[in-house]
Steps between C-alpha positions, in 0.01 A plus 500: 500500500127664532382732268402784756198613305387753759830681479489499107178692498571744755797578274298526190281709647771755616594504161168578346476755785855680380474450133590847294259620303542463099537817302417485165624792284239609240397797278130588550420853281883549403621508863685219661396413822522151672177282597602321888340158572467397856589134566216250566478199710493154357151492592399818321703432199321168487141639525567724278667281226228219553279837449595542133549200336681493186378565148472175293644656234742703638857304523670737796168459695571109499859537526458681822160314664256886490386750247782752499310770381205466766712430820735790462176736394392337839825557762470633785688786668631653152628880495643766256837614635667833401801587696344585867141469342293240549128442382326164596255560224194393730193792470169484565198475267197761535334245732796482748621165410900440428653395213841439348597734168800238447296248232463833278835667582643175442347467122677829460853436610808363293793336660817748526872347507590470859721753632664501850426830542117451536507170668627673785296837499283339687702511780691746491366913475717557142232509197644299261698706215411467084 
């Protein structure tokens, strides 16, 4: 039997194209919210791995092939979700130029115990109860 290598990657591509984003619950300022990652391609996650290579001395960086710290300060397509709300964190300097406010929210956030409740509020129009 042939390996039908075509098919394969039109299927792994469909599933890149329907993964779920990830929602992170979190506490930024007392208030939980959740932080929602888009999926990347294996290309992107590649570039962006090979982008920040790991710390010498740091034994998770080698463990996992990147610099932890750097490539999630560096994701793509991050945003704050509360309930309904939902802020993509990009603004715009005085010269008009975009920018992400994740790599400093990000420095500011502690990890939250999940809770079902928030992991779907993101889908659903119920605000997730305390």
């Amino acid at each position: 039997m042939t390996l039908d290598l075509d098919a394969l990657l039109v299927k792994a591509q469909e599933m890149v194209d329907n993964a779920e984003p990830e929602l992170v619950p979190v506490v930024l300022a007392g208030q939980q919210i959740g932080v929602r990652f888009l999926p990347v391609s294996g290309a992107d996650w590649r570039d962006l791995s090979l982008k920040h290579p790991p710390r010498s001395d740091v034994l998770r960086d080698l463990n996992v092939g990147y610099n932890i710290d750097a490539l999630v300060s560096d994701y793509p397509n991050v945003a704050l979700v509360d309930g309904e709300s939902v802020d993509d964190m990009i603004r715009e300097d005085s010269e008009g130029k975009s920018f992400s406010k994740w790599p400093a929210v990000r420095c500011l956030v502690r990890l939250d115990r999940p809770r079902a409740d928030l992991r779907m509020s993101h889908r659903t129009s119920s605000r997730p109860t305390r």
